[in-house]
N, C-alpha and C positions, 0 to 999 in steps of 0.2 A: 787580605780579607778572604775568610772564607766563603762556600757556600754548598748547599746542598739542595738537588737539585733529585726531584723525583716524578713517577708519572702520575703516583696514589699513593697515600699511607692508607692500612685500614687495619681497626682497632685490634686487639688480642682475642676481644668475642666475636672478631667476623662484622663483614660488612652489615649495613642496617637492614632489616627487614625489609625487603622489595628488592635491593639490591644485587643480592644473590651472588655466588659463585665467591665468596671468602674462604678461604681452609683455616678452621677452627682449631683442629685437632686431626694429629695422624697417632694410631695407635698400629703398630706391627708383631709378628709372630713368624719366626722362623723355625718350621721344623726340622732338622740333621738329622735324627736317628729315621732308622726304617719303621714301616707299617706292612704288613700282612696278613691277609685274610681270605678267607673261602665261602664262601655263602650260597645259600640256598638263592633262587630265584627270584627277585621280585626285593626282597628282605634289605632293609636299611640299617647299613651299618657307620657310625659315625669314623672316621679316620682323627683317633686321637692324638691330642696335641698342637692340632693345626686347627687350633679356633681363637678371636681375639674378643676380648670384652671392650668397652668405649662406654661412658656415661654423657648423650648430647647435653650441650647448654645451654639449648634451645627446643623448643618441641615443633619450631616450623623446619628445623634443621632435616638435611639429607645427611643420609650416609652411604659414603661411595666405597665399595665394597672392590677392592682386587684381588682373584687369586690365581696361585701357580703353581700347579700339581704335576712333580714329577712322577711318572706313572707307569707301571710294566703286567701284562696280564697275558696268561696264557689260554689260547682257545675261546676266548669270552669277548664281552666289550662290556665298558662300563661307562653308568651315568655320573655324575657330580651334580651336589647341586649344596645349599647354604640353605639353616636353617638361623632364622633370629628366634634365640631361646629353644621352644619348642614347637616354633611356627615356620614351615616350608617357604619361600620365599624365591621369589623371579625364576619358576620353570616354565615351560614349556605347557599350552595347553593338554590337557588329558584327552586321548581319545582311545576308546575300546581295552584293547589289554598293552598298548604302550606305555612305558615308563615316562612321565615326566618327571625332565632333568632341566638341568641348567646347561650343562654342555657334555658333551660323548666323546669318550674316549676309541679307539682304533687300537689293534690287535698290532703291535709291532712285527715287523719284517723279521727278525731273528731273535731270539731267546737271551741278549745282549745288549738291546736296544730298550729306549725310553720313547716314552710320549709328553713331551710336553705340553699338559692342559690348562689353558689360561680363560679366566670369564671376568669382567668388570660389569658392575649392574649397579644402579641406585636404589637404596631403600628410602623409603619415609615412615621410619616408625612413629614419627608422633609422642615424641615421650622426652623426659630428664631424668628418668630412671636408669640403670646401669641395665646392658643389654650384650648380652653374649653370643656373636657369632661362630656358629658351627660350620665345619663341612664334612657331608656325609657321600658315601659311594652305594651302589645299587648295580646289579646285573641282572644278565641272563643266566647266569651261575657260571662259579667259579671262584681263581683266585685272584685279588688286585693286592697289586703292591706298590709300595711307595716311598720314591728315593733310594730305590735298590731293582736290577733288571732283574729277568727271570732266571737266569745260570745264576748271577750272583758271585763273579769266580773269583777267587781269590788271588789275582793277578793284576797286571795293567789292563787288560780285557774288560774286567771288574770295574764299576763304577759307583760312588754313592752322591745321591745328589741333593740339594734342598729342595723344600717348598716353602711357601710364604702366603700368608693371609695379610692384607694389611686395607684397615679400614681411616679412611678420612671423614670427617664430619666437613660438610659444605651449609656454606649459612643461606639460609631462604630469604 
């Protein structure tokens, strides 16, 4: 005789309303290739390729939002932060002429070195319309690069690395 033995089933739409904490949906995005850029101060630039789209299937639903940006800059420091669609989302209050971000990036120790920058945050868009997450970079000026160091050598020295954006829906 058999038997099966569990702690919970919960359905494919996620647990019921009140319940909370089902994963409905995971949608992922892996960027390989490099990103580089220069930028004037202040100025948002989005880091293409590293954004995922997710349609919830629920409008009480959350979306749990991870990312991981490999990252190399010279002389500078840089912001990160996610926008859903073209709405700025989980920074850091504003005050005076600092940059709200979501998390800062650090000036690596040698011209060969990364940073790895990671931020996980919930959104509540409120919706069942399809919805596209971005993420964009911001400095005090300069260049950010990504998935690629500042020499870039073309050696075992040399490294290319990934990043990843990957959104979960969580049922409410």
């Amino acid at each position: 005789m058999s038997q099966l033995k569990v702690n919970s089933i919960i359905p494919v739409g996620g647990v019921p309303s009140g319940g909370g904490g089902g994963i409905v949906q995971v949608v992922n995005t892996v960027k390989s290739d490099v990103f580089t850029t220069n930028q004037s101060a202040g100025v948002e630039v989005e880091i293409t390729g590293l954004n995922a789209t997710i349609t919830p299937t629920s409008s009480s639903n959350k979306i749990l939002i991870m990312l991981n940006v490999q990252t190399s800059q010279a002389g500078t420091t840089y912001g990160l932060f996610v926008k859903r669609d073209s709405t700025t989302i989980l920074v850091g209050d504003s005050s005076s002429s600092r940059l709200s971000v979501a998390v800062a990036t650090g000036i690596p120790q040698d011209n060969n070195q990364f940073e790895s920058v990671g931020f996980t945050g919930l959104d509540s868009p409120a919706t069942t319309s399809a919805i596209t997450y971005k993420v964009f970079g911001i400095s005090d000026g300069g260049d950010l690069r990504v998935n690629r160091s500042i020499n870039d050598q073309n050696n075992t020295t040399g490294k290319r690395t990934v990043s990843t954006i990957t959104l979960m829906e969580v049922s409410g």
